[in-house]
MIKOLDO-18038 format. One record per residue: residue in three letters; x, y, z of N, C-alpha, C in turn; residue number from 1. Coordinates in Angstrom, 1 decimal. Atoms other than C-alpha are relative to their C-alpha. Layout:
<atoms>
    aa     n.px     n.py     n.pz    ca.px    ca.py    ca.pz     c.px     c.py     c.pz     i
   ALA        X        Y        Z        X        Y        Z        X        Y        Z   NUM
...
</atoms>
This chain:
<atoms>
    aa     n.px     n.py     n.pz    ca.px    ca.py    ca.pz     c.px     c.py     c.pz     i
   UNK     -0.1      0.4      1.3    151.5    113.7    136.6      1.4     -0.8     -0.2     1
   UNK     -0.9      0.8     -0.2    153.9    111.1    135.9      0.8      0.6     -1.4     2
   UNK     -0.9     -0.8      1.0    157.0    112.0    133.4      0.0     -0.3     -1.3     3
   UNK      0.2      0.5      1.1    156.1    109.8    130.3     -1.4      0.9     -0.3     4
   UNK      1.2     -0.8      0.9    152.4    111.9    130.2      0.6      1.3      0.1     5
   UNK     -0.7     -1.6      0.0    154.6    115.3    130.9      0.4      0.1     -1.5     6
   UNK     -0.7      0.1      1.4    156.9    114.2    127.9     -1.0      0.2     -1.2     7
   UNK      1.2     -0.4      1.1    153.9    113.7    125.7     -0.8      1.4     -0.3     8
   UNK      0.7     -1.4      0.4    152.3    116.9    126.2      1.4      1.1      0.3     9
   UNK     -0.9     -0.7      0.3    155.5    118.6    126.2      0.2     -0.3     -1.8    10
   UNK      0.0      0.4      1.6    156.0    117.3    122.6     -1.2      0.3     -0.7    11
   UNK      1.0     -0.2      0.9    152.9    118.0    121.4     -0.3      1.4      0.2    12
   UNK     -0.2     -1.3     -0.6    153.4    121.6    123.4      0.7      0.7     -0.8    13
   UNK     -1.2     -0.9      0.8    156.4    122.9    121.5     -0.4      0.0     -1.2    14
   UNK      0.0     -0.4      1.2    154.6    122.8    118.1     -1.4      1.1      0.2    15
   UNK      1.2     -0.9     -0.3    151.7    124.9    119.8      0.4      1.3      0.4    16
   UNK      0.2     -1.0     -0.7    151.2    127.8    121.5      1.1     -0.1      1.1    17
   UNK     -0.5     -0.1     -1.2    153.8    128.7    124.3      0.7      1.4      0.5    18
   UNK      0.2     -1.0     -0.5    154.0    131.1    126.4      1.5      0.6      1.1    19
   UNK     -0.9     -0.7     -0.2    156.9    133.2    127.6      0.1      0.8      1.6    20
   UNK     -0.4     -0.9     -1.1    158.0    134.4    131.3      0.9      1.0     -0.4    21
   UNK     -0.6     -0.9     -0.1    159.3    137.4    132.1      1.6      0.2      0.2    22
   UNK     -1.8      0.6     -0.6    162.8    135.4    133.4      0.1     -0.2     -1.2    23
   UNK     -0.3      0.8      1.1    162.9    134.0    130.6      0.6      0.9     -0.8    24
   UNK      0.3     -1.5      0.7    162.9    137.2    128.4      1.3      0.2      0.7    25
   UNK     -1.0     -0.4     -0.7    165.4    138.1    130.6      0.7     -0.5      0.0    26
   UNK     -0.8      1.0      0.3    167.4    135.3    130.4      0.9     -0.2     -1.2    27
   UNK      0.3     -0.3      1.1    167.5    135.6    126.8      1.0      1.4     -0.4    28
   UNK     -1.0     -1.4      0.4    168.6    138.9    127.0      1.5      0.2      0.3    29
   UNK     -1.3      0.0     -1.0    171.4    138.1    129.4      0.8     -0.7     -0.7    30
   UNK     -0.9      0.6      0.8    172.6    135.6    127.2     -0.1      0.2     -1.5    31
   UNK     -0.2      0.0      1.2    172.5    137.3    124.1     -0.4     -1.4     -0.8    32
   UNK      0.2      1.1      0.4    170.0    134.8    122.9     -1.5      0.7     -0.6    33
   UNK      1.5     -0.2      0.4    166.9    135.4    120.8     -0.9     -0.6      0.0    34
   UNK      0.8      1.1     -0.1    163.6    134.1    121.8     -0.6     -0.4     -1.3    35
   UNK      0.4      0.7      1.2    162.9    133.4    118.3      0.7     -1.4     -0.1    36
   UNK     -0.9      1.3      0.0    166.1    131.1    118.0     -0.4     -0.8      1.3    37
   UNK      0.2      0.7     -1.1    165.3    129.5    121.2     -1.3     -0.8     -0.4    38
   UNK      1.2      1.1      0.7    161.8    128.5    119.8      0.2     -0.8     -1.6    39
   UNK     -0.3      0.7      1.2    163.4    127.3    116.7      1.0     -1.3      0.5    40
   UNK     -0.4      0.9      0.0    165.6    125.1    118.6     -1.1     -1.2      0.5    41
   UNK      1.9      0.8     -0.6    162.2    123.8    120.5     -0.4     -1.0     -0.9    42
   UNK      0.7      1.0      0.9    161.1    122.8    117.6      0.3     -1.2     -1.6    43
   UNK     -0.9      0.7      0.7    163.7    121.8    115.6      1.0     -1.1      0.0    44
   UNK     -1.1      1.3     -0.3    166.4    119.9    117.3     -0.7     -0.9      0.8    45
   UNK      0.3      0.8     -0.9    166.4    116.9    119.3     -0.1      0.3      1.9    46
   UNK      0.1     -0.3     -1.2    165.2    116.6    122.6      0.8     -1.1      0.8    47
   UNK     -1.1      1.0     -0.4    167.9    114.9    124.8     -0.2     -0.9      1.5    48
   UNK      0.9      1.1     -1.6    165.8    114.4    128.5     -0.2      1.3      0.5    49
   UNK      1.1     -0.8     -0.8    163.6    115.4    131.0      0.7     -0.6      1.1    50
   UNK     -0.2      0.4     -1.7    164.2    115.8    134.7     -1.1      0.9      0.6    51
   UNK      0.7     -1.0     -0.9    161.3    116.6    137.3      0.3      0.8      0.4    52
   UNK     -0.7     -1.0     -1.3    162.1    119.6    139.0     -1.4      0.1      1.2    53
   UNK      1.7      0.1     -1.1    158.3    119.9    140.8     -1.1     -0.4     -0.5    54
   UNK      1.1      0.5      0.3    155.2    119.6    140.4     -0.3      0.7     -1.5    55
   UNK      0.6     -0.6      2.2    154.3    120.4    136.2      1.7      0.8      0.1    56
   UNK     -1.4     -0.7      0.3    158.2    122.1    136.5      0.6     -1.2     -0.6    57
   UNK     -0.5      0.9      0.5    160.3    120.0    134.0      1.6      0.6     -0.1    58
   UNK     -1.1     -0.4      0.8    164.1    120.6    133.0      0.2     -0.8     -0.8    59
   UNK     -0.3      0.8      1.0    164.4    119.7    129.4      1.2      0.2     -0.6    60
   UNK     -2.1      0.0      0.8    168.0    119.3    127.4     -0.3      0.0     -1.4    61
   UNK      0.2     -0.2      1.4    167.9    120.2    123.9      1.2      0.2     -0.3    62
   UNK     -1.1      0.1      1.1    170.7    119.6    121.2      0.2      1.4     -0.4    63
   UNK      0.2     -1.4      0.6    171.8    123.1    120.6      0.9      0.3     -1.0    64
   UNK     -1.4      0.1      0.8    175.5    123.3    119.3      0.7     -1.1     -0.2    65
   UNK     -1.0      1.1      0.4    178.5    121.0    118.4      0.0     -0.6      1.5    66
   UNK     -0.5      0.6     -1.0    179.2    121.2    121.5     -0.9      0.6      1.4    67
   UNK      1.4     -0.7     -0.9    176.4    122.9    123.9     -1.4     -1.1     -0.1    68
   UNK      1.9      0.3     -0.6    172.7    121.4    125.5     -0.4      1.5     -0.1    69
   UNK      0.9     -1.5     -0.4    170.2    124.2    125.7     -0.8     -0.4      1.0    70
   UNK      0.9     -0.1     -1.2    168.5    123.7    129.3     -1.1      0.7      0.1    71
   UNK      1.2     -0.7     -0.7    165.0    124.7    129.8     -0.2     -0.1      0.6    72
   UNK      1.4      0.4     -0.7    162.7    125.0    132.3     -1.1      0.2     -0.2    73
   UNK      1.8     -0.4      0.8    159.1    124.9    131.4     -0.9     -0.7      1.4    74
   UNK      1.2      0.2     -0.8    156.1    124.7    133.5     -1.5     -0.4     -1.0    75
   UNK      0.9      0.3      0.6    153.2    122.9    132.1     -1.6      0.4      0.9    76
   UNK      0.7     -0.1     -1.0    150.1    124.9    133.0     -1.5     -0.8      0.1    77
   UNK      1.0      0.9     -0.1    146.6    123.6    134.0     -0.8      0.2     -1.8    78
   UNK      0.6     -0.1      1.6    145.3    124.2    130.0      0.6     -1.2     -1.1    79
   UNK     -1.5      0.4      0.7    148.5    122.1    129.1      0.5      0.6     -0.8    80
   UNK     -1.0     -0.8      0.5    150.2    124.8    127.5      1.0      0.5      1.1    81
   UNK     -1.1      0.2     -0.3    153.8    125.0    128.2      0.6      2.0      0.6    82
   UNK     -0.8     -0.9     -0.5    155.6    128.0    130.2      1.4     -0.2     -0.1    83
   UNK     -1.4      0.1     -0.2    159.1    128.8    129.3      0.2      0.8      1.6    84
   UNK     -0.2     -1.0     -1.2    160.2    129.7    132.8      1.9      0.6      0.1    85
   UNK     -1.5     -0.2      0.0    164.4    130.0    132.1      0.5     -0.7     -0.8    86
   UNK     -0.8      1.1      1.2    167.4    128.5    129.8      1.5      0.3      0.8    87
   UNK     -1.6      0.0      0.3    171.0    128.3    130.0      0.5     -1.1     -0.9    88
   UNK     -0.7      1.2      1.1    173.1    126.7    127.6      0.9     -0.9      1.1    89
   UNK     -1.1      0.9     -0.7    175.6    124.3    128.8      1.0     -0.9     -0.9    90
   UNK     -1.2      1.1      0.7    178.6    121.8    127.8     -0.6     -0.8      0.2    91
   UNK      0.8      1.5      0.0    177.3    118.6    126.5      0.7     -1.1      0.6    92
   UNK     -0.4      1.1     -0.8    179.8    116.9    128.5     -0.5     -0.3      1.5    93
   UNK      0.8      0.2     -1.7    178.2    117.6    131.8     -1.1     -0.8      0.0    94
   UNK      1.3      0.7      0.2    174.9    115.4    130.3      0.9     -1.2      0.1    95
   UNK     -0.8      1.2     -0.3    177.6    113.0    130.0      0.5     -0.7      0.9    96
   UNK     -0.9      0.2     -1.8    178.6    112.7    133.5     -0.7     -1.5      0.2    97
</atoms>
């Protein structure tokens, strides 16, 4: 799948159904982060880019804070509904590199 039809059904993914790993969950917890707010930034903020990681694995960059990206990873599975598989936030200067 090339990265312009990923993007598409990732965008049309985050206002649907998506489905939650266990890392993830965990992730979440580790960073004092609630998967609610996490799917409110999903669907709220700007999305800032995609990088393949593998095959249906994406890392997406989302606008989180003033000064923070929110990193996902999502797996798009064969139904095309989206797997969060992890997050970390990050400094939005490192997107700027």
């Amino acid at each position: 799948m090339d990265v312009s039809e990923a993007l598409s059904i990732i965008k049309r993914g985050l206002k649907k159904e998506i489905v939650e790993s266990k890392h993830f969950l965990d992730q979440c917890r580790d960073r004092n982060l609630e998967p609610a707010s996490v799917r409110e930034v999903l669907i709220n903020n700007d999305l800032l880019g995609i990088l393949e990681q593998d095959t249906d694995l994406y890392k997406i960059l989302f606008f989180y804070e003033q000064r923070k990206d929110l990193n996902i990873i999502l797996k798009i599975l064969p139904d095309k509904r989206l797997r969060l598989v992890t997050l970390f936030p990050c400094y939005s200067e490192r997107r700027k590199r």
